[in-house]
BABA-280274 format. One line per field, with one value per residue (C-alpha): chain; x, y, z. Coordinates in pm, 1 decimal, always signed. Layout:
c [A	...]
east [X	...]
north [Y	...]
up [Z	...]
% end
This chain:
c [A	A	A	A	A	A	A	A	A	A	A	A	A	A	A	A	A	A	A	A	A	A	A	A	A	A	A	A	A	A	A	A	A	A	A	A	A	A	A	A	A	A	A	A	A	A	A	A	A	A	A	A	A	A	A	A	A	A	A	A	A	A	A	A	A	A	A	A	A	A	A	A	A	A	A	A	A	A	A	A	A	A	A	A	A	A	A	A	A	A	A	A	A	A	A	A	A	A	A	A	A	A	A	A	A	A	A	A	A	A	A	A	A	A	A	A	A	A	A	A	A	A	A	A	A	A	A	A	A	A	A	A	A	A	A	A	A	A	A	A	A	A	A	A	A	A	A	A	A	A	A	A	A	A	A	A	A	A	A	A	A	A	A	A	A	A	A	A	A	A	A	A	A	A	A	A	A	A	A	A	A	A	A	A	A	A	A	A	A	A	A	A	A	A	A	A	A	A	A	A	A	A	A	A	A	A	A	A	A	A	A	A	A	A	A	A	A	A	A	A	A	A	A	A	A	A	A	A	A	A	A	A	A	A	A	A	A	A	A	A	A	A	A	A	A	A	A	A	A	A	A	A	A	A	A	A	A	A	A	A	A	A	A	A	A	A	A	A	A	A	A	A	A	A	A	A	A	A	A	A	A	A	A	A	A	A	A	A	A	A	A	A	A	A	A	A	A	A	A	A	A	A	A	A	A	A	A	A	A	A	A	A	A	A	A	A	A	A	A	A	A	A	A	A	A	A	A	A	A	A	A	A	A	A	A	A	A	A	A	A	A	A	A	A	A	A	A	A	A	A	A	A	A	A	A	A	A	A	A	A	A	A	A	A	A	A	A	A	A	A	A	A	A	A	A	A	A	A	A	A	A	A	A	A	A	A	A	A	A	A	A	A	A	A	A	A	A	A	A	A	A	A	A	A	A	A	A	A	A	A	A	A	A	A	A	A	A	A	A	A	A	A	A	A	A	A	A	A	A	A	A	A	A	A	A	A	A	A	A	A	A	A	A	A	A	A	A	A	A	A	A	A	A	A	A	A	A	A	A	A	A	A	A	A	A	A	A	A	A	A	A	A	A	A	A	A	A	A	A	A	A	A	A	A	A	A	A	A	A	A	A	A	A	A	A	A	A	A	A	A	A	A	A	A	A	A	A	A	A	A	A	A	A	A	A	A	A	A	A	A	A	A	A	A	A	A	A	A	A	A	A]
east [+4700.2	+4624.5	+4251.0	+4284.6	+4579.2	+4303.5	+3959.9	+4209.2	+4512.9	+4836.1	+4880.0	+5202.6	+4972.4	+4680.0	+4825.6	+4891.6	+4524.8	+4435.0	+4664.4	+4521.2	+4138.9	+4250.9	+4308.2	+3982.4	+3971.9	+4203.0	+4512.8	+4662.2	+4787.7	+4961.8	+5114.6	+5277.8	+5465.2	+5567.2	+5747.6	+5875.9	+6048.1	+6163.6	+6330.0	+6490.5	+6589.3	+6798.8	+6979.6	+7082.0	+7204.0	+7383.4	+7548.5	+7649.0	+7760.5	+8128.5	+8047.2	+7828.8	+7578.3	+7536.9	+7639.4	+7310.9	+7154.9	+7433.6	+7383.3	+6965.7	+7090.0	+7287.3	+6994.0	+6774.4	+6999.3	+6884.3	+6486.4	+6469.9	+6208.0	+6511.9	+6814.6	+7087.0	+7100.5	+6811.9	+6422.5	+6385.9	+6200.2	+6455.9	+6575.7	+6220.8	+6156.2	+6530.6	+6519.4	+6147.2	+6257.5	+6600.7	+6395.9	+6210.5	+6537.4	+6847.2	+7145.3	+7250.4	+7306.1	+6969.8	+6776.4	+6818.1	+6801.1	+6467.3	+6356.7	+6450.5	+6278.4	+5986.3	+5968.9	+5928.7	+5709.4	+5505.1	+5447.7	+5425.2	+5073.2	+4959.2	+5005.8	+4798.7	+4495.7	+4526.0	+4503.8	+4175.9	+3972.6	+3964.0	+4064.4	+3955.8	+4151.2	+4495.6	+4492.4	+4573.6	+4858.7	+4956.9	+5051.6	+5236.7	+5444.9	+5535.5	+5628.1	+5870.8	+6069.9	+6139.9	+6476.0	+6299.8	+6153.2	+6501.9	+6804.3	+6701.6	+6502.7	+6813.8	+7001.2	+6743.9	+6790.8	+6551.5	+6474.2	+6387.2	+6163.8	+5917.0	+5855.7	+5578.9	+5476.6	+5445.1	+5138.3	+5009.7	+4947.9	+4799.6	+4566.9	+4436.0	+4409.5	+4172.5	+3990.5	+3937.0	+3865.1	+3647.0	+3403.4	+3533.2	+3467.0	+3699.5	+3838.1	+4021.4	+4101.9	+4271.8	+4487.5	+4558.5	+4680.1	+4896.2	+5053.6	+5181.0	+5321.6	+5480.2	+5634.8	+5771.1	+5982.5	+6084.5	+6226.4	+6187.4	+6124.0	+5793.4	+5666.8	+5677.2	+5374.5	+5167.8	+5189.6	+5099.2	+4757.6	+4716.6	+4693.3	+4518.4	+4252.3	+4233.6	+4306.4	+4009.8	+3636.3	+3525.3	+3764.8	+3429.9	+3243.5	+3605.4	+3726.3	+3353.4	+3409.7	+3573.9	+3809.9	+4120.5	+4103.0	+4104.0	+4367.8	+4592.4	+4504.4	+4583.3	+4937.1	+5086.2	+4980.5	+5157.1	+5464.6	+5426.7	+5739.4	+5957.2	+5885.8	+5967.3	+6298.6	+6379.3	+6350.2	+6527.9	+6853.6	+6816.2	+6679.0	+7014.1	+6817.0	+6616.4	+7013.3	+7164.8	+6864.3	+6934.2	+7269.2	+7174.1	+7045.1	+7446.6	+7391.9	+7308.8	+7018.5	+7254.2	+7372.5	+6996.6	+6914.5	+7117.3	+7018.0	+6650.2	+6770.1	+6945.2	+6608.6	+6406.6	+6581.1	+6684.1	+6277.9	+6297.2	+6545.1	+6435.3	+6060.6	+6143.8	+6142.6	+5820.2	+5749.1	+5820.1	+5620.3	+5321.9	+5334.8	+5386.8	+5075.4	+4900.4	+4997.9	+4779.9	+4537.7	+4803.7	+4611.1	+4322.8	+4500.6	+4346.3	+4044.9	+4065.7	+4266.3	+3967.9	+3718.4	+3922.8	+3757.0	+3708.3	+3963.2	+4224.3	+4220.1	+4310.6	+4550.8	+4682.6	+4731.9	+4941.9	+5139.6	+5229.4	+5261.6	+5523.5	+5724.5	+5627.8	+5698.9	+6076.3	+6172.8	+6037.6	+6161.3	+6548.1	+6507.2	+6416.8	+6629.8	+6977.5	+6908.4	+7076.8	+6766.7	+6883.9	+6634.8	+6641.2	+6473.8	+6203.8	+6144.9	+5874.9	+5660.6	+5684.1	+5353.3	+5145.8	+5239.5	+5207.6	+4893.1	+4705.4	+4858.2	+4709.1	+4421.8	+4345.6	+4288.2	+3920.6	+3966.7	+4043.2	+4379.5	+4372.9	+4552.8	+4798.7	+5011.8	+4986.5	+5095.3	+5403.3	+5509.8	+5468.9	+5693.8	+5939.0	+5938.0	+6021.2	+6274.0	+6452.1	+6435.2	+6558.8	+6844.4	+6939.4	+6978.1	+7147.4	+7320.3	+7426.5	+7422.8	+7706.6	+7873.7	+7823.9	+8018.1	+8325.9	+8415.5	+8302.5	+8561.1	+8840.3	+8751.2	+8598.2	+8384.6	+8486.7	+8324.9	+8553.5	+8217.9	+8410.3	+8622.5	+8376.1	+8319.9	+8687.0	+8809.3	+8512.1	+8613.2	+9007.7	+8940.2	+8756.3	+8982.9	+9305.4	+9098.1	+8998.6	+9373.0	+9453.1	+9185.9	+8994.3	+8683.5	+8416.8	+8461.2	+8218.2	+8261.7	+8425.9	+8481.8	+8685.8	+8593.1	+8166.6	+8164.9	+8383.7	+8250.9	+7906.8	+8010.8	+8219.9	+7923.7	+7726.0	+7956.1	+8133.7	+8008.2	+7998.5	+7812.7	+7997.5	+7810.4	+7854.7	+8112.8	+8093.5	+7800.4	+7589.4	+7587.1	+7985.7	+7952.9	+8160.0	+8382.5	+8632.4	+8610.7	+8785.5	+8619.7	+8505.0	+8728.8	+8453.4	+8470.2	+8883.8	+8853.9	+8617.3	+8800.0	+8739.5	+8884.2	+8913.6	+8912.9	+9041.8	+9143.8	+9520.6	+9549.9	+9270.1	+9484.2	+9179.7	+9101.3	+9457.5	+9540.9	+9268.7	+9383.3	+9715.5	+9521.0	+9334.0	+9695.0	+9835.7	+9524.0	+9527.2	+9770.4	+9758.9	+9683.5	+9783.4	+9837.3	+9827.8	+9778.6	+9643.9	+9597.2	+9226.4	+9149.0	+8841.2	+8632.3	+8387.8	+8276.6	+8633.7	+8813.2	+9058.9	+8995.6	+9166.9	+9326.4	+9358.7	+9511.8	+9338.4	+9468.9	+9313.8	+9330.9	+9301.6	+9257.6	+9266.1	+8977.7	+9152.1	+9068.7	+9248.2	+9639.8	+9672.1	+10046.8	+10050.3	+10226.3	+10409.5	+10425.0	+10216.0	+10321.5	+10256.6	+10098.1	+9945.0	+9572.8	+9700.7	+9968.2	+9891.4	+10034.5	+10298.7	+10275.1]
north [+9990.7	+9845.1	+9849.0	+9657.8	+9409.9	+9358.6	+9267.7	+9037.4	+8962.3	+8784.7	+8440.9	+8473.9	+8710.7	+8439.1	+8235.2	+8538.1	+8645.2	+8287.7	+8296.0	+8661.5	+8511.2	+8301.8	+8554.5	+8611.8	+8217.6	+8176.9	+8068.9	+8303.7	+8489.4	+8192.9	+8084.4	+8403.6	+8438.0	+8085.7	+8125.5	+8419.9	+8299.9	+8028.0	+8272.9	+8477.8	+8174.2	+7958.3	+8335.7	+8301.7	+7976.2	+8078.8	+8384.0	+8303.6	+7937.9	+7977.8	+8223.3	+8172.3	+8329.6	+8671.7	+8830.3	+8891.2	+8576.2	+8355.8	+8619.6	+8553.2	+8196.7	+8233.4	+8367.8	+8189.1	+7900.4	+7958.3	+8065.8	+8408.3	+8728.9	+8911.3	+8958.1	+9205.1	+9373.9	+9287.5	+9211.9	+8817.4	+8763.4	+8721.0	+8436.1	+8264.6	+8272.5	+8120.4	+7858.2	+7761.6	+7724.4	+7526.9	+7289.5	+7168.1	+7232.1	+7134.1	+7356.0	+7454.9	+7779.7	+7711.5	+7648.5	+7957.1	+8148.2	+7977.3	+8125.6	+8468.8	+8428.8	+8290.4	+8539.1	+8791.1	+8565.9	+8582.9	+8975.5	+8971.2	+8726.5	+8984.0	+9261.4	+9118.9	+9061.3	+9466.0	+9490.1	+9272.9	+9517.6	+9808.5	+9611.1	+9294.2	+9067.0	+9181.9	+9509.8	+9329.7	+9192.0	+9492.7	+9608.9	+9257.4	+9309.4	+9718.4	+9530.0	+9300.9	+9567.9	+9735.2	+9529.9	+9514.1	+9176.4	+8983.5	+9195.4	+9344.3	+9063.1	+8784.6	+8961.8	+8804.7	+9037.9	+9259.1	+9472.3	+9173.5	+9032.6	+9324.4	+9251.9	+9023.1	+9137.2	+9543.9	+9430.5	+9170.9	+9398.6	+9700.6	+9397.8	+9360.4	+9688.3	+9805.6	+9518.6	+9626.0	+9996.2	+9866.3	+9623.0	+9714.3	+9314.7	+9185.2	+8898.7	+9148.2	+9376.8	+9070.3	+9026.1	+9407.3	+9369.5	+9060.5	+9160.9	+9473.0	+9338.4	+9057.9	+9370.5	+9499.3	+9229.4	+9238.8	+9570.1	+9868.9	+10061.1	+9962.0	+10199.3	+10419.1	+10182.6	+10141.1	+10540.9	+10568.6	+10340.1	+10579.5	+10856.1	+10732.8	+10658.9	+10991.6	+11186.9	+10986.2	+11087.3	+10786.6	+10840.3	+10910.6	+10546.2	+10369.4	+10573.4	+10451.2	+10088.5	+9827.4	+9767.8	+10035.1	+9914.1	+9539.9	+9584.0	+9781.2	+9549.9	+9226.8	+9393.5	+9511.0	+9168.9	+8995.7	+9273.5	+9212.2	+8883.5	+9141.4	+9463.9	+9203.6	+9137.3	+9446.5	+9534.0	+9227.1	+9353.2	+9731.3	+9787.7	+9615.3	+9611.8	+9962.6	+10084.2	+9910.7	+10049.8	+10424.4	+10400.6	+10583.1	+10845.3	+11004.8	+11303.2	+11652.9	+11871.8	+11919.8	+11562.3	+11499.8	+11733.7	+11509.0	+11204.4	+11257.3	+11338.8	+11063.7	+10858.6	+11030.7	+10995.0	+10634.8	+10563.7	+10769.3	+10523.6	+10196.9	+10284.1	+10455.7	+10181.4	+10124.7	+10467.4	+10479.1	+10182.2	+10348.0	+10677.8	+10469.4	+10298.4	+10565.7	+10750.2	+11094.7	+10957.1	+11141.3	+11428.3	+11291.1	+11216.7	+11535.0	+11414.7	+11020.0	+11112.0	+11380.2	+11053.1	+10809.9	+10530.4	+10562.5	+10252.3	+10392.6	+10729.6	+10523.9	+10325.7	+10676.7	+10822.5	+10517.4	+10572.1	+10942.6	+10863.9	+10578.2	+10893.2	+11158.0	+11022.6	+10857.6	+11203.1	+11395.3	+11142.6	+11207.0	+11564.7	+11629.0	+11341.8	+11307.9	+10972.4	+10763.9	+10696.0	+10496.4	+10407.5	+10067.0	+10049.0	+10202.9	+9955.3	+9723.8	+10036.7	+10100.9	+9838.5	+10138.5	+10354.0	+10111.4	+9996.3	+10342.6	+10460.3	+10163.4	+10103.8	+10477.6	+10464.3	+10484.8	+10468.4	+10086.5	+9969.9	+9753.1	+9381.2	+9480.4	+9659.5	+9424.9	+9143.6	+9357.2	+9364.9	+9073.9	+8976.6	+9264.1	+9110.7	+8772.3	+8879.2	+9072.6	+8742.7	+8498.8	+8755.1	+8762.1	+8358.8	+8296.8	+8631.3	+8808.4	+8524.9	+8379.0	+8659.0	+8772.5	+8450.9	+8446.9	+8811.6	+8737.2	+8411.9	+8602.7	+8934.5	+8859.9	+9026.5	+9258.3	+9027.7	+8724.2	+8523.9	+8270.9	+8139.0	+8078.4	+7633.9	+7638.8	+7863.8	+7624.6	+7315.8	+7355.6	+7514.7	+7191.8	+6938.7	+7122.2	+7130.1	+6724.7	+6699.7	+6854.6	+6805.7	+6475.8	+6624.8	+6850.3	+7218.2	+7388.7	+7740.2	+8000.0	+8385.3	+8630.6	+8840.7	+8824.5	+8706.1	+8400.8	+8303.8	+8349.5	+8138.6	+7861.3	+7844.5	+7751.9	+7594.9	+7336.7	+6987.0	+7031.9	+7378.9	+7548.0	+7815.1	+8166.5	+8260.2	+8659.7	+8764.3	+9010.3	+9308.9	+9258.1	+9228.3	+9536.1	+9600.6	+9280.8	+9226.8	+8917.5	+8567.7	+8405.2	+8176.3	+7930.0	+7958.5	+7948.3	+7595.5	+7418.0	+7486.2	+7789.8	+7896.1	+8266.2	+8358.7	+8633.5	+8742.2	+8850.9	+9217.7	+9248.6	+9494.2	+9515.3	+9140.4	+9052.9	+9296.6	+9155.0	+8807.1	+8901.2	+8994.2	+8674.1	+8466.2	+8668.5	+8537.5	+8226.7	+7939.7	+7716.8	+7775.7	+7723.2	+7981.0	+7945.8	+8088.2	+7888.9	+7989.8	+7964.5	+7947.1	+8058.0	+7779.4	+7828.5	+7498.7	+7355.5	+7701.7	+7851.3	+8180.0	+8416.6	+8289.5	+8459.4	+8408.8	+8343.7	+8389.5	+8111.7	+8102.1	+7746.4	+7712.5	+7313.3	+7226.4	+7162.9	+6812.8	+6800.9	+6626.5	+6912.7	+7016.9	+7403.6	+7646.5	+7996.5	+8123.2	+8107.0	+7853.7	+7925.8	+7644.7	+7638.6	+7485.5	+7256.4	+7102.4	+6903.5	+7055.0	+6892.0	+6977.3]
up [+1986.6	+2343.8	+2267.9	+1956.8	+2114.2	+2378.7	+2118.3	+1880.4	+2053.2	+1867.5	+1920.1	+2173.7	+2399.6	+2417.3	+2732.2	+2913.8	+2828.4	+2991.9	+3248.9	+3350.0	+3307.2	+3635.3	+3862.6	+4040.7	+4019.3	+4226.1	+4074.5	+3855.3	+4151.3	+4379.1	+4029.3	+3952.5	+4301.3	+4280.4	+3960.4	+4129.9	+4422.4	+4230.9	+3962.8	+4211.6	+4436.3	+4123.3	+4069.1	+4448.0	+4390.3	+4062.5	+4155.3	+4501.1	+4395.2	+4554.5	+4820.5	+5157.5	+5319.9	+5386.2	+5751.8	+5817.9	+5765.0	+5953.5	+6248.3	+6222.8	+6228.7	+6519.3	+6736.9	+6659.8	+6794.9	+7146.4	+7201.6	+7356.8	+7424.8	+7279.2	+7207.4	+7309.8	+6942.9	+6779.2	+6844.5	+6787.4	+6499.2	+6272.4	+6468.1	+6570.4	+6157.6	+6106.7	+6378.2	+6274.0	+5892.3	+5925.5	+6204.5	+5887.2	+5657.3	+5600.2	+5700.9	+5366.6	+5146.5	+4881.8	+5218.3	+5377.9	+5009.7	+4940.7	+5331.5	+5207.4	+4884.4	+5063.1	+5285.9	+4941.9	+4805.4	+5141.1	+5143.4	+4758.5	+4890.0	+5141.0	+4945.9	+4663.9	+4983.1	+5004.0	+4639.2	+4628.5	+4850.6	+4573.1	+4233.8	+4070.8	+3765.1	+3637.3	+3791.9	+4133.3	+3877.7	+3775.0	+4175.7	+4215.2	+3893.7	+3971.7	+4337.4	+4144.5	+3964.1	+4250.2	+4460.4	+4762.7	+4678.7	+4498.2	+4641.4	+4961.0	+5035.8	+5009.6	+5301.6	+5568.5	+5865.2	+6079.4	+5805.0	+5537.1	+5798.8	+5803.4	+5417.7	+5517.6	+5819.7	+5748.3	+5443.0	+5678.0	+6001.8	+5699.5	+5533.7	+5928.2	+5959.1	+5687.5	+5761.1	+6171.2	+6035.8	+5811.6	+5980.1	+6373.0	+6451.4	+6723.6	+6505.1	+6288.0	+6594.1	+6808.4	+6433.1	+6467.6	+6790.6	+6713.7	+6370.0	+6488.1	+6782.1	+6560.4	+6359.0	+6698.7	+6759.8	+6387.8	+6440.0	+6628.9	+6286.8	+6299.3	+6557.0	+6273.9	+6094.6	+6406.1	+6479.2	+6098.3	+6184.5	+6459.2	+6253.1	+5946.5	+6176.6	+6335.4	+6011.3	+5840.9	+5816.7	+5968.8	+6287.5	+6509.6	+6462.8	+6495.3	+6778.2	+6948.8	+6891.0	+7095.5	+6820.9	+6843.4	+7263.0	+7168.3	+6909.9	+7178.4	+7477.6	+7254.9	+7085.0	+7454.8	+7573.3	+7278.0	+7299.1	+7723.3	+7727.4	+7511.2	+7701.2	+8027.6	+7902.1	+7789.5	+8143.0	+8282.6	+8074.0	+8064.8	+7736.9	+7578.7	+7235.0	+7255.6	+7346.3	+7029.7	+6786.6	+7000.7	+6912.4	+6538.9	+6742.9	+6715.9	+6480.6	+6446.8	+6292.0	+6000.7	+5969.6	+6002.0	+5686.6	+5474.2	+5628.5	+5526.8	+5172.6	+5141.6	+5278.0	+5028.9	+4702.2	+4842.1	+4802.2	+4460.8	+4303.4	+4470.7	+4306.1	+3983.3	+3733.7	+3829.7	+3816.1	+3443.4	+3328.5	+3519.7	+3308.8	+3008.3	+3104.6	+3208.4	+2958.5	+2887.3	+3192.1	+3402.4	+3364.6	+3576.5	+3836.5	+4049.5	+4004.6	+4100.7	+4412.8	+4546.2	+4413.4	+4650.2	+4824.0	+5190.4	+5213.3	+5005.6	+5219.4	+5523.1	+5293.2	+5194.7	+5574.1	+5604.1	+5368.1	+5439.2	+5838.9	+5710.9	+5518.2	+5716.6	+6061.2	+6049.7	+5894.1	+6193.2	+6413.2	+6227.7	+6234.1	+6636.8	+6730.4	+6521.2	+6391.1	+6096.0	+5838.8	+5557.0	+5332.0	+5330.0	+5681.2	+5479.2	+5161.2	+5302.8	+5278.6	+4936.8	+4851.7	+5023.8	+4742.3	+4394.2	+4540.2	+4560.1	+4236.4	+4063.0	+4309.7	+4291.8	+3914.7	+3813.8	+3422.2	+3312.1	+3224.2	+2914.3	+2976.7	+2677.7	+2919.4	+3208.1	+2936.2	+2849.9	+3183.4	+3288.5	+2997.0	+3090.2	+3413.8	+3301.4	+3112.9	+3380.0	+3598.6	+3297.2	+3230.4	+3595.6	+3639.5	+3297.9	+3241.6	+3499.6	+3819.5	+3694.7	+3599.5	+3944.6	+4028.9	+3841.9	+3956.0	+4275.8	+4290.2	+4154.2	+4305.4	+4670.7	+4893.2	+5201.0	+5476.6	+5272.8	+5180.2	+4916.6	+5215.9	+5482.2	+5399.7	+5346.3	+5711.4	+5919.6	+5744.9	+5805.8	+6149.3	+6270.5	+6131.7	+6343.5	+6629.4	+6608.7	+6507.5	+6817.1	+7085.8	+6939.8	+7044.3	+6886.6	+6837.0	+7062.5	+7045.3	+6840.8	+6836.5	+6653.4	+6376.8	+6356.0	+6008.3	+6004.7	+6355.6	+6226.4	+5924.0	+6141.2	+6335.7	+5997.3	+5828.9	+6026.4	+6076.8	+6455.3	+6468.3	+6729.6	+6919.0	+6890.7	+7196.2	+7248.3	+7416.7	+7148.9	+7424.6	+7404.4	+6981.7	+6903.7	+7229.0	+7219.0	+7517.5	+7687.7	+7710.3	+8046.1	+8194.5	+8206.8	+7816.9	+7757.9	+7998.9	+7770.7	+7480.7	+7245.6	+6930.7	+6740.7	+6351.4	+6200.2	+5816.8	+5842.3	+5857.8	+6060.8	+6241.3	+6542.1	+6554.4	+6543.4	+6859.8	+7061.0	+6957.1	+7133.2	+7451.7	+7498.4	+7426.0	+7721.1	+7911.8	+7846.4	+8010.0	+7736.2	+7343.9	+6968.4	+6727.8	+6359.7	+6027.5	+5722.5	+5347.7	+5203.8	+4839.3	+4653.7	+4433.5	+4176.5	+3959.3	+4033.4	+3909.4	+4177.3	+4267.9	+4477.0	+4825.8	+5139.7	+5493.8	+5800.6	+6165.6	+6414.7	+6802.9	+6964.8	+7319.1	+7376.4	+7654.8	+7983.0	+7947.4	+7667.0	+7553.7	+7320.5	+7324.6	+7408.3	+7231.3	+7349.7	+7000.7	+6624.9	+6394.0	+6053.0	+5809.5	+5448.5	+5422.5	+5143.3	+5408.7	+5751.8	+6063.2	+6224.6	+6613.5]
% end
């Protein structure tokens, strides 16, 4: 059936046939990722219409506020991309969704470069669409943190990679060097990819004329030299960051066992649709797989010791040491797999079944904006989230007009439970920073005096049983402050949703007329306060 779809296609198929005749032109490949992260960018829109950002983003946001070699929990990457993108953007909730969608879109690119080096026309489509029914690329990829990041940058540093192996020239060595130092700073995960490079090379045939060259020597030269202003301020604050990504390192051999389990069968489910459209495709071919893998191309061996080292490594690593090893640390990796399966192939795959899923895949994407996005968005507005995303606009918004109310000047810094602040930060028309140090995230720990005297305010959710005690502790610090509680109410295309309080802590700047206060007072949103 395939076969005879393919020599007289029906008339539906025929711009898919064209579209599919463009691809070693050029522009059947840039086309399809654009539509992509378009797709998947209106569903963010849609189905987080009422709601804000995610944690993780606001916190990239947040570092990347003030330029740094590093930060005390994370590597800086995720900050340098943020504060690069919302220099050209706005400050908005479809800006920051387009940058993770981008960011997708970007690997989805350099993942089709690997592709290109063993596979010409719609196979190379074929490894783009398996790529897009996996989440890694729409779900995963819309929480932009340090492990989204590495989406782009883990296919980037393997494209340079084969390419160095391959010719040994110092161009592609010096981009060796400086992609996987770039994934470094992404996240500390990535050791795992540059040992995998390591090994590939060693474990491959061609180890000896590599090994000879000036090109593994210039790639390690140019990546510590890269790495070199992290490593320096790694030492200038004891490691802070290497401590915070050590701090998995908490379990047992047993804990371990079940760890990797859960790693593995994580990786199972996140590739398995794909999975099963590649046996339908393959079909009774299955059979030869023995034989293409023991045919493989010298390039998709070392694409293939990758891969393994990128499995094979973390779990060893979890085992010996006790770490956590969820498997989403792992996802960026999964392009190594889809594109030797398909790569690997030697029989032809007839453009019937790349046509079908390419229209399963539109599907999926059409039924995600106009089905199940705003679905997502009712329950979400009458149902919440745990982190209280529908509130965040309306907690920054009131929070800034009590403290104009009360201080007449802008709100400069706030604290108090990491989501809201994060959000307050975002979300408020004077952008407060960020006012707990990061190596101080999860201890409460008291602010500076310097801080309380230039004003400061704290946000928790009520009930926040933690946030609330510590809130008690700075009041008994602090000479001078306001204490109130507010109600905020979900929206969702003018439709209330569900409401829910929110504690705030307002220490006046010393400068300030703001009458102090010995005890909360209690207000609702939809009232002023009378002071």
């Amino acid at each position: 059936m395939a076969e005879r779809s393919d020599r007289a296609p029906a008339r539906w198929r025929r711009p898919f046939l064209r579209w599919l005749d463009g691809v070693e032109a050029g522009w059947a490949v840039p086309l399809l990722i654009v539509c992509f992260v378009a797709l998947w960018t209106i569903y963010l829109v849609v189905a987080y219409a009422g709601s804000g950002l995610h944690p993780d983003t606001l916190e990239a946001w947040t570092l990347g506020r003030r330029f740094a070699w590093g930060y005390h929990k994370h590597p800086p990457l995720m900050g340098w991309v943020t504060a690069v993108w919302t220099s050209v953007f706005p400050l908005s909730n479809w800006s920051l969704q387009l940058m993770a969608m981008a960011n997708a879109g970007l690997a989805l690119f350099f993942v089709d470069r690997i592709a290109r080096q063993f596979v010409t026309g719609h196979k190379r489509i074929l490894v783009l669409l398996l790529l897009m029914l996996t989440p890694a690329y729409q779900f995963h990829a819309q929480r932009f943190n340090a492990n989204a990041v590495l989406l782009a940058l883990w296919p980037l540093a393997t494209w340079c990679f084969l390419r160095a192996f391959e010719t040994r020239s110092a161009a592609w060595a010096v981009a060796v060097g400086c992609t996987t130092a770039l994934a470094m700073v992404g996240k500390y995960y990535s050791v795992f990819l540059v040992a995998s490079f390591a090994f590939a090379a060693l474990a491959h045939p061609a180890r000896r004329a590599y090994f000879t060259s000036a090109s593994p020597w210039i790639s390690v030269v140019v990546g510590l030299a890269v790495l070199s202003p992290h490593i320096y301020w790694l030492a200038m604050t004891s490691a802070s960051a290497f401590t915070y990504a050590m701090a998995h390192a908490n379990g047992n051999f047993v804990s371990s066992l079940g760890e990797v389990q859960n790693f593995l069968l994580g990786l199972v489910a996140a590739i398995s649709v794909s999975a099963v459209f590649w046996v339908i495709i393959a079909g009774t071919r299955l059979k030869q797989f023995a034989a293409d893998f023991a045919a493989m191309s010298s390039g998709l061996r070392l694409l293939f010791y990758v891969a393994i080292g990128t499995i094979v490594l973390p779990v060893l690593t979890s085992l010996a040491m006790g770490t956590d090893l969820p498997s989403l640390w792992a996802l960026q990796g999964l392009f190594l797999f889809v594109v030797l399966i398909v790569c690997g192939t030697r029989y032809p795959i007839e453009r019937f079944y790349t046509v079908n899923v390419t229209v399963i895949t539109a599907i999926v994407g059409l039924a995600a904006v106009f089905v199940a996005a705003p679905i997502h968005a009712v329950y979400r507005n009458n149902h919440g989230y745990e982190e209280g995303r529908n509130f965040y606009a309306q907690v920054a918004n009131e929070l800034t007009r009590e403290w104009h109310e009360l201080t007449g000047e802008p709100l400069s810094a706030v604290s108090g439970d990491d989501s809201l602040a994060f959000a307050t930060a975002f979300y408020s028309p004077d952008h407060p920073y960020y006012a707990r140090p990061f190596e101080f995230q999860y201890m409460w720990g008291m602010p500076r005096k310097t801080t309380l005297d230039r004003g400061w305010a704290a946000l928790c959710f009520s009930g926040q049983d933690y946030c609330g005690r510590w809130m008690e502790s700075v009041s008994a610090r602090a000479e001078h402050f306001v204490r109130r509680q507010f109600t905020v109410q979900a929206t969702l295309w003018g439709k209330p949703g569900l409401t829910r309080d929110v504690v705030v802590l307002i220490v006046p700047p010393r400068t300030s007329s703001a009458t102090p206060e010995s005890a909360a007072q209690d207000f609702s949103a939809s009232r002023r306060p009378t002071d």
